[in-house]
TORLOLUM-253438 format. One record per residue (C-alpha): y, z, x; residue number from 1. Coordinates in Angstrom, 1 decimal. Layout:
TORLOLUM-253438
PT       v       w       u  pos
PT       Y       Z       X  NUM
...
***
This chain:
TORLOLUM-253438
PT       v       w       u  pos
PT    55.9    68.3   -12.0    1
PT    56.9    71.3    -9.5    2
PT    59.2    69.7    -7.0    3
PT    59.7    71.9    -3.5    4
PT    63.6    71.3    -4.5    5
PT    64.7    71.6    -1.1    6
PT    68.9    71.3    -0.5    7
PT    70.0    70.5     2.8    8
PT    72.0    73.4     4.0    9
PT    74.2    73.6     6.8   10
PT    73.2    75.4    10.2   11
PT    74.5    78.2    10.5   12
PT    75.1    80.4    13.6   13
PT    73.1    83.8    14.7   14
PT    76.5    85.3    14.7   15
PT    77.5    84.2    10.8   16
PT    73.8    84.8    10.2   17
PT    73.9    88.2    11.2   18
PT    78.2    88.8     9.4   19
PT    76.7    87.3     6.2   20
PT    73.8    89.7     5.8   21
PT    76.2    92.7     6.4   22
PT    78.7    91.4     4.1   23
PT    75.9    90.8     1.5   24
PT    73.3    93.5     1.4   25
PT    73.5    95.7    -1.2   26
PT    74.0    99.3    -0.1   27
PT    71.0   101.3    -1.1   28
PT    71.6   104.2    -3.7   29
PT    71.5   107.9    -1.5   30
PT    69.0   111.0    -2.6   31
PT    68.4   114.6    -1.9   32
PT    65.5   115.9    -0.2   33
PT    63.8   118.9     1.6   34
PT    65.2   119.4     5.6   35
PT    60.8   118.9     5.9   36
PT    61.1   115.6     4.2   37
PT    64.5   114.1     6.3   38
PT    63.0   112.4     9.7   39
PT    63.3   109.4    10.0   40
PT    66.0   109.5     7.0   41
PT    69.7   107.9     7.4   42
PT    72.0   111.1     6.6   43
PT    74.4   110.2     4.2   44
PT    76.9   113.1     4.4   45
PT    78.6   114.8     7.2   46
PT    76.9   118.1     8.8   47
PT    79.3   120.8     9.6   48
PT    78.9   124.1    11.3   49
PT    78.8   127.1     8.5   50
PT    79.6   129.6    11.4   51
PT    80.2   129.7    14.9   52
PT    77.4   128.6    17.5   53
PT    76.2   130.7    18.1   54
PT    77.0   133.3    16.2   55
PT    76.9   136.2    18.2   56
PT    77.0   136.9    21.8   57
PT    73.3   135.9    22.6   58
PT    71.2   137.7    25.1   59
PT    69.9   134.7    27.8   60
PT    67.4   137.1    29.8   61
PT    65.4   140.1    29.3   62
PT    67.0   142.8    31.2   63
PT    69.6   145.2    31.0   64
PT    73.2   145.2    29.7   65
PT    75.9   146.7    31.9   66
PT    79.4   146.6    32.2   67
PT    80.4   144.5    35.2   68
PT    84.0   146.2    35.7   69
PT    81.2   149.7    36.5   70
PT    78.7   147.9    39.1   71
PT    82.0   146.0    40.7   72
PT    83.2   149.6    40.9   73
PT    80.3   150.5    43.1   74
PT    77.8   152.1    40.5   75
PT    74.3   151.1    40.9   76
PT    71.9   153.5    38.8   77
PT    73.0   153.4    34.7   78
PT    71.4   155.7    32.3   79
PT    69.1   153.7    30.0   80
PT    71.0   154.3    26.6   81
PT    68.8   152.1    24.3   82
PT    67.0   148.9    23.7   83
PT    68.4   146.0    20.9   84
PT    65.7   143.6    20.1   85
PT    66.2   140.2    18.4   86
PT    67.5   140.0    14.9   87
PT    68.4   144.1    15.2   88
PT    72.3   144.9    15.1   89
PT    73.1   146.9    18.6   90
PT    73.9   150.5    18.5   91
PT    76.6   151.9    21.2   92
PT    77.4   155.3    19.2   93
PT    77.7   157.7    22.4   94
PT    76.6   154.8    24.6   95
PT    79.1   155.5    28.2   96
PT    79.6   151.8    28.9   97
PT    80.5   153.4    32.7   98
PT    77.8   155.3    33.3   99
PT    74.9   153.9    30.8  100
PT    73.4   150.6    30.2  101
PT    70.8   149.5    27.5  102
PT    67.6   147.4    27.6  103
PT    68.1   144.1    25.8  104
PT    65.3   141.0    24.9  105
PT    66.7   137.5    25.0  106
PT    68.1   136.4    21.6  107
PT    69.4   139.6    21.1  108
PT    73.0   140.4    20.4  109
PT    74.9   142.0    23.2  110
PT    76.0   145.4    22.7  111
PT    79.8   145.7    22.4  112
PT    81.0   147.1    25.5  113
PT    79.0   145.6    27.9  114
PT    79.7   141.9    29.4  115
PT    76.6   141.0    31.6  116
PT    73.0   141.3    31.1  117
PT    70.4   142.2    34.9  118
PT    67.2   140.4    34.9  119
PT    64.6   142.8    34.7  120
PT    63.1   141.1    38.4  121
PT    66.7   142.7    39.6  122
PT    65.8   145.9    38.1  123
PT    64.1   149.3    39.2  124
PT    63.2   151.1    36.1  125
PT    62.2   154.8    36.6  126
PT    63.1   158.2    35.0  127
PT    65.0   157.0    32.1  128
PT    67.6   154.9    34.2  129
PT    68.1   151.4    36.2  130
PT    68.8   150.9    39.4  131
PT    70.1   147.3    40.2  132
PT    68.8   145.6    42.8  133
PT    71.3   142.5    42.5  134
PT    73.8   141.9    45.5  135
PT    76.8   140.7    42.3  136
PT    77.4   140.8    39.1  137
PT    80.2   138.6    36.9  138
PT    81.5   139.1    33.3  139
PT    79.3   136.7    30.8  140
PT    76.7   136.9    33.3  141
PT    73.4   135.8    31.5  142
PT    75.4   135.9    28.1  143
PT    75.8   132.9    25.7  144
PT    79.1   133.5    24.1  145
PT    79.7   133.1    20.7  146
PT    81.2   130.5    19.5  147
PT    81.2   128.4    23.0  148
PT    78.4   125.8    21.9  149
PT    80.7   125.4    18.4  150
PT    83.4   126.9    16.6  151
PT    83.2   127.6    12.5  152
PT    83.8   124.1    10.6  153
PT    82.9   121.7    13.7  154
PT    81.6   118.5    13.1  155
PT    77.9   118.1    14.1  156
PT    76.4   114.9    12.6  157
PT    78.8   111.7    11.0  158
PT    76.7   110.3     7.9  159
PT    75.1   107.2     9.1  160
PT    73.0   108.7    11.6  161
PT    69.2   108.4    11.9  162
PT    67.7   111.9    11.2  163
PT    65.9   112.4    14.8  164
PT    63.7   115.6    16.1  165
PT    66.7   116.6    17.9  166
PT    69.6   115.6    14.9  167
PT    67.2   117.8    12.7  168
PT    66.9   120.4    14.8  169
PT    70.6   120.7    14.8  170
PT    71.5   120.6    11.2  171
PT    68.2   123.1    11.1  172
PT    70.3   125.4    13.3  173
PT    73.1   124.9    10.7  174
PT    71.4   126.6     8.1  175
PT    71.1   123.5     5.8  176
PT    67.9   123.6     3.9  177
PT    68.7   120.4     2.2  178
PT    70.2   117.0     2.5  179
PT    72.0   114.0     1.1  180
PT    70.2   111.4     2.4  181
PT    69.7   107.1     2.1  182
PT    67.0   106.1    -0.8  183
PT    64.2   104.3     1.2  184
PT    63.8   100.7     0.5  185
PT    60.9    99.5    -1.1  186
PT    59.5    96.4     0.0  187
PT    57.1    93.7    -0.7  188
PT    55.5    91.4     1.6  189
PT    54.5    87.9     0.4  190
PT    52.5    85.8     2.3  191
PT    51.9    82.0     1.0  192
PT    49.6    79.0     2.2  193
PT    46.2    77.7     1.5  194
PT    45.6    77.4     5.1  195
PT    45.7    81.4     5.2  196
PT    42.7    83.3     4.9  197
PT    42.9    87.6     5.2  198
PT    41.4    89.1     8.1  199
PT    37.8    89.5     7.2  200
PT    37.1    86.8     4.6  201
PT    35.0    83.8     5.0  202
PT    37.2    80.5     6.8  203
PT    36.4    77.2     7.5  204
PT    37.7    75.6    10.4  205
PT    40.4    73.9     9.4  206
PT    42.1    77.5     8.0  207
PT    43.7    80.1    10.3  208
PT    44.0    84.2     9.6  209
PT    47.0    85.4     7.9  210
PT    49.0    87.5    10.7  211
PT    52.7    87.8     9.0  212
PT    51.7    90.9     6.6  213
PT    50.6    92.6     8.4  214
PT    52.3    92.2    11.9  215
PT    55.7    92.3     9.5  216
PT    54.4    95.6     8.0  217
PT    53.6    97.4    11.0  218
PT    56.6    97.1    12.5  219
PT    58.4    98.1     9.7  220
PT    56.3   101.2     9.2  221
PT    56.6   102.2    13.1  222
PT    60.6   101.9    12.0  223
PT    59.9   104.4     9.7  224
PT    60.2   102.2     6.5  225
PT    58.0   102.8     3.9  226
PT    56.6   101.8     1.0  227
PT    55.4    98.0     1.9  228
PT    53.6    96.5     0.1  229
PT    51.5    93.3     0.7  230
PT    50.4    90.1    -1.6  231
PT    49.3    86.5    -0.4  232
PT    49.7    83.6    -2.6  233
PT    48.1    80.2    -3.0  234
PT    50.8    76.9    -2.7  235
PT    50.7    77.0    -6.1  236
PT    54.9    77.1    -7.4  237
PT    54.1    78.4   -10.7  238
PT    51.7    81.2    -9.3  239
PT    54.2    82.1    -6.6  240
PT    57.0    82.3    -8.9  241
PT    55.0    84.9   -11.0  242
PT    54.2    87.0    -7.7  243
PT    58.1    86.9    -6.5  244
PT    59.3    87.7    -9.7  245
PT    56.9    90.2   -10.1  246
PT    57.7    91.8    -6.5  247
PT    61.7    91.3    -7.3  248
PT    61.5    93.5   -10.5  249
PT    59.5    96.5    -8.7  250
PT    61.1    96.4    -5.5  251
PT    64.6    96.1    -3.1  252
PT    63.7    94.0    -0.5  253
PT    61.2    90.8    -1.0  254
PT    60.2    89.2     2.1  255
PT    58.4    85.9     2.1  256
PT    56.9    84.4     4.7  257
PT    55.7    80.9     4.6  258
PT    57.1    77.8     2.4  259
PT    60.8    77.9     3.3  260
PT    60.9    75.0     5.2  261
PT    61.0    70.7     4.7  262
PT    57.4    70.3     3.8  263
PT    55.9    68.9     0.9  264
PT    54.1    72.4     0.0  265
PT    57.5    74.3     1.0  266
PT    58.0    75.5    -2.5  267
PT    60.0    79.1    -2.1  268
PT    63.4    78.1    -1.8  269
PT    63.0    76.2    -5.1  270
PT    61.0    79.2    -6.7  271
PT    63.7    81.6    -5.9  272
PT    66.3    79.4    -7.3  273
PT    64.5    79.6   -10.8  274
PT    64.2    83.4    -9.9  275
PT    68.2    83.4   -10.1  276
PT    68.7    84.3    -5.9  277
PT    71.7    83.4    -4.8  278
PT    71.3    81.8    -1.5  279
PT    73.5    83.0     1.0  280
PT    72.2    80.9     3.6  281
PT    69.3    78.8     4.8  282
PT    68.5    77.0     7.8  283
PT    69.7    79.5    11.5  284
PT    70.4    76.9    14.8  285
PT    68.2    79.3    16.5  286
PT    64.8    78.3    18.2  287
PT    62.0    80.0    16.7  288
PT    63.0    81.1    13.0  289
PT    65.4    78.5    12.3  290
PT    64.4    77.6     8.4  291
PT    65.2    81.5     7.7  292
PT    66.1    82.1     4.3  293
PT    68.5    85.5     2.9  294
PT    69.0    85.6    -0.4  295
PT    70.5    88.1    -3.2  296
PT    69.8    88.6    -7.3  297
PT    72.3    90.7    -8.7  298
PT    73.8    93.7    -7.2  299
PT    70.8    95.1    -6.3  300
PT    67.7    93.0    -4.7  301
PT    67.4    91.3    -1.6  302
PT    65.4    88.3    -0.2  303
PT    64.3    87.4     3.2  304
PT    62.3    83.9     3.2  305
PT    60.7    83.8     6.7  306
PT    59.1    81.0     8.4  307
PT    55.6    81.1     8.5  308
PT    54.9    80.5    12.3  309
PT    54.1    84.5    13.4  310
PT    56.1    84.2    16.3  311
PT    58.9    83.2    14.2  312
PT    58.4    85.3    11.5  313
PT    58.2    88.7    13.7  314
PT    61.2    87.3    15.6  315
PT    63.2    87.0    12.5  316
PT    61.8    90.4    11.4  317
PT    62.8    92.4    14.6  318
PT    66.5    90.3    14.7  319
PT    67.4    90.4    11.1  320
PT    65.5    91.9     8.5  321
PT    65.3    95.3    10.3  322
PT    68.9    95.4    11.6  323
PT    69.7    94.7     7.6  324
PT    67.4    97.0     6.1  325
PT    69.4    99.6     8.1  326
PT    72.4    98.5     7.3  327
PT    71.7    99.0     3.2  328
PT    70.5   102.8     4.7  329
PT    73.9   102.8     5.5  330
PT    73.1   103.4     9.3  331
PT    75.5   103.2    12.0  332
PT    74.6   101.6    14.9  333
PT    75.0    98.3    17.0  334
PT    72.5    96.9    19.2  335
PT    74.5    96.1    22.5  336
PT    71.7    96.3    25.1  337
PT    71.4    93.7    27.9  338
PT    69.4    92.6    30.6  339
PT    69.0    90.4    33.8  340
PT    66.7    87.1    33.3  341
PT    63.6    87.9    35.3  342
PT    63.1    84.2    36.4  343
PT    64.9    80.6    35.2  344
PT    63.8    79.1    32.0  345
PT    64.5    75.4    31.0  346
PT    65.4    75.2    27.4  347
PT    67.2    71.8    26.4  348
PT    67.9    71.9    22.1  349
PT    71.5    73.0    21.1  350
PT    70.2    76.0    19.3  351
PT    69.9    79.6    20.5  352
PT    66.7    81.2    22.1  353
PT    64.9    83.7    21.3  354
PT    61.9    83.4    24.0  355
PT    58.9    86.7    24.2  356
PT    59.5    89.0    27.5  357
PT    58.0    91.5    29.5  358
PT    61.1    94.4    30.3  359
PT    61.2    96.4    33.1  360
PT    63.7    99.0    34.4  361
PT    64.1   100.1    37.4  362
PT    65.8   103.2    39.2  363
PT    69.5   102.3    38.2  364
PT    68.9   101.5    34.5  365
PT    69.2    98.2    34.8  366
PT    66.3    95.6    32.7  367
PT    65.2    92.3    34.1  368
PT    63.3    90.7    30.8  369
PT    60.9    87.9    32.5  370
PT    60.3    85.1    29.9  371
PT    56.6    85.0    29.6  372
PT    54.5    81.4    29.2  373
PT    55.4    80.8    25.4  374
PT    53.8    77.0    24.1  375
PT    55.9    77.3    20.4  376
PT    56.3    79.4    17.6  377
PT    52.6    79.6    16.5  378
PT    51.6    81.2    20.0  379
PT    51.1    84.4    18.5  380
PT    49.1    85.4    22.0  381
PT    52.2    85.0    24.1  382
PT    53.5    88.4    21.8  383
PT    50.5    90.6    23.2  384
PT    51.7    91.4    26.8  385
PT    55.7    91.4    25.6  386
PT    58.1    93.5    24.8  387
PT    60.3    92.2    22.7  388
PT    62.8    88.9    23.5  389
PT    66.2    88.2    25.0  390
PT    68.9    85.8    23.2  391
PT    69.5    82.8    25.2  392
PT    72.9    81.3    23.3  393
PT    73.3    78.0    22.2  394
PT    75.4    75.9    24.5  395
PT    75.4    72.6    25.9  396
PT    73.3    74.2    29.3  397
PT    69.6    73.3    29.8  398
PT    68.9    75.2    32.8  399
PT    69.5    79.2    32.6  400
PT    68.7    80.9    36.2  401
PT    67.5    83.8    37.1  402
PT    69.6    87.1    37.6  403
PT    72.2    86.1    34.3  404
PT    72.7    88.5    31.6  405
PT    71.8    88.3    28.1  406
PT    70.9    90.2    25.0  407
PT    67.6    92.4    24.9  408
PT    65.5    93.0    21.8  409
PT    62.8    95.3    22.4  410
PT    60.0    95.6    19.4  411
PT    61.1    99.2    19.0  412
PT    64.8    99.5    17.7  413
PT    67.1   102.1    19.1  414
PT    69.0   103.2    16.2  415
PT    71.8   106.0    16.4  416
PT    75.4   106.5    15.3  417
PT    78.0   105.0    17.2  418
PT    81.6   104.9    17.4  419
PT    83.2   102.0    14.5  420
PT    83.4    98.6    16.0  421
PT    85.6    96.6    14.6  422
***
């Protein structure tokens, strides 16, 4: 007969949690791909500037180009010598830089000679020449130097970043038409429990609609992690140890949610076991998600075993899973954003917090995250009006009053580089 197997491990803390999932998760392999396929990507080589930025001194207005040493002599009407448009390289063959000046569009390249460009609203054009109608003019006046933004060879983007609109735009502006970036992870989902019924098929009362696929899909797909795929299984060990091992061969991540804690039907710690994970650890002193489960087979595929409770299971998701599905990207970031307790909460057990929130900020950047009314870890409701949840630590305190700091997790995660932490 199938026994659950369960082994008491030892609690653990968030923190070792979290240092034993970045010690462990294998890093994933890296790939080469269009500029048009890299948002969203995790760059995996440094970006460097091919040639100065920009390139050339760049025209910022339409107008005229003059020489400012002429009009600070006095001179106010300049023979129109020529027009340089975008992309074209300027002229100045018989071009008087003392007496002449030439139309210019922005984006073009200054003509050599001339160090300041006169908005055509400054400018009476008649006859062939321009009269200036501007009370001073400087050197570099309406010009974009070259090389001021960057010089030839300058670092633009460490690898580790997460490809952006504006990250892309940069290394666009670099010339690059293709990069090394992180593999995407494929994952599979795994829901267990006859008590769970899909969205749209027939229940009975005593059953309740599965929620952990697909809440735990969405918000890895809003985090830009794709493909997901999704499976629920019957408590039925030998069936379940066919779908994991199925899943465990055809994808890098597994995620199970369901069956991982003390119950007589709890059978996916034992399953994986048989599977050959290694368990790295099981059991978090953390309040909700505390039977999670992270796992490794091989060198190469990794398992999170989530409780089954939603709020629990998107907690975990949001606090570990995604954090560590960047960090195989090879990401580099640190989540360090905190926030002022919007009222007191009351929470007595020895075991860190993780309680829903609504955050606000207001006109100095500061958030106040206000717990919101949260009954336990199957209240998926309380998630609807949140925005994500603040870590209360574990300590000996059972009161935690308004106005103290502590660590925000919104939903959404804000993932950039950042300078090596040690």
């Amino acid at each position: 007969m199938f026994s659950s197997g369960m082994t008491e491990y030892r609690f653990i803390s968030v923190a070792e949690a979290e240092r034993l999932i970045r010690e462990n998760i294998p890093l994933l392999p890296a790939e080469e791909v269009a500029l048009d396929d890299a948002k969203g990507r995790v760059l995996r080589e440094d970006v460097h500037t091919a040639r100065p930025v920009p390139p050339f001194n760049r025209v910022m207005m339409d107008g005229v180009a003059v020489a400012s040493r002429a009009v600070l002599a006095g001179r106010r009407r300049f023979r129109i010598a020529g027009r340089v448009l975008p992309g074209q390289a300027p002229r100045t063959g018989g071009v008087n830089t003392e007496t002449d000046c030439m139309e210019v569009m922005t984006g073009a390249s200054l003509p050599t000679g001339f160090d300041a460009i006169i908005p055509y609203e400054d400018v009476e054009i008649s006859g062939g020449t321009a009269l200036l109608r501007v009370p001073r003019v400087h050197a570099g006046m309406f010009v974009h130097r070259k090389g001021s933004d960057a010089a030839a060879g300058t670092l633009v983007l460490e690898k580790g970043a997460v490809l952006d609109a504006a990250r892309i735009a940069a290394v666009a502006g670099c010339g690059k038409a293709r990069l090394k970036v992180s593999r995407c992870p494929s994952v599979a989902l795994i829901s267990n429990g006859d008590e769970v019924v899909m969205p749209g098929e027939p229940i009975t009362e005593n059953q309740i609609y599965g929620i952990n696929n697909i809440s735990v899909r969405t918000l890895l797909e809003l985090h830009g992690i794709r493909p997901v795929s999704t499976f629920h299984c019957s408590d039925d060990p030998e069936r379940l140890e066919q779908v994991i091992g199925r899943a465990l061969s055809e994808n890098d991540i597994v995620i199970v949610s369901g069956g991982v804690s003390m119950g007589k039907k709890d059978f996916v710690p034992a399953v994986l076991a048989r599977l050959e994970v290694r368990c790295v650890f099981h059991k978090v002193r953390q309040r909700p998600g505390k039977p999670l489960y992270f796992g490794i087979r091989g060198d190469t595929r990794t398992v999170f075993a989530l409780p089954g409770n939603p709020v629990s299971a998107m907690v975990c998701t949001r606090r570990y899973v995604l954090p560590a599905l960047f960090h195989a990207m090879g990401a580099r970031f640190q989540e360090d954003l905190w926030a002022e307790l919007g009222r007191d909460l009351d929470f007595a057990p020895e075991l860190a917090f993780f309680p829903p929130v609504v955050g606000e900020t207001d006109a100095a950047a500061r958030i106040r995250a206000t717990p919101l009314d949260y009954h336990n870890s199957g209240h998926f409701l309380a998630l609807v009006k949140s925005s994500g949840f603040v870590e209360i630590p574990c300590s000996m305190e059972t009161r935690y009053p308004a106005g103290i700091k502590v660590r925000y997790f919104p939903w959404q995660m804000m993932v950039g580089p950042f300078e090596e932490v040690s």
